[in-house]
Steps between C-alpha positions, in 0.01 A plus 500: 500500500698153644311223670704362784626154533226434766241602285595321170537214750102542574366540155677200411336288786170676331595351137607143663190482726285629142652203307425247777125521529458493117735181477594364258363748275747668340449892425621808306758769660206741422214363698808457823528875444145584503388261841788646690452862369869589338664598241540155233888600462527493883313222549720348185823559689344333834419222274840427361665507848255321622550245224893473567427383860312223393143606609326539153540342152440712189318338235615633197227270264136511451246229506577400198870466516554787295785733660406822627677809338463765722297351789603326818248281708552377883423273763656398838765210475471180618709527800336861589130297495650200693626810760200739502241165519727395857511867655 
């Protein structure tokens, strides 16, 4: 089954709006999947294009500085804060 533009458009508001009211937390790819109810590869791919417009930063260490191997954390950029906190 394909997901139009539209809609892709409209989960990704979802994820953006997500990461903005637990800012500046940052948080897995899994727990994204699971609040907006879809699949974590979909929701992985959102992520990524999301991340080459500038809207989110991946965090790719935990804590503790130690580099994740496998895992990928989020959280809104600065600029989409700055834009979200003035709409």
């Amino acid at each position: 089954m394909k997901i139009s533009d539209k809609k892709k458009e409209k989960i990704s508001e979802q994820i953006l709006s997500y990461l903005y009211s637990i800012n500046p937390k940052s948080i897995f790819t899994s727990q994204i999947a699971e609040e907006v109810a879809r699949d974590e590869e979909f929701i992985k791919n959102l992520l990524l294009n999301l991340k080459k417009r500038n809207l989110i930063v991946e965090v790719k260490k935990n804590p503790k500085g130690k580099t994740y191997v496998r895992r990928s954390r989020w959280r809104l950029s600065d600029a989409a804060y700055t834009a979200y906190k003035n709409y």
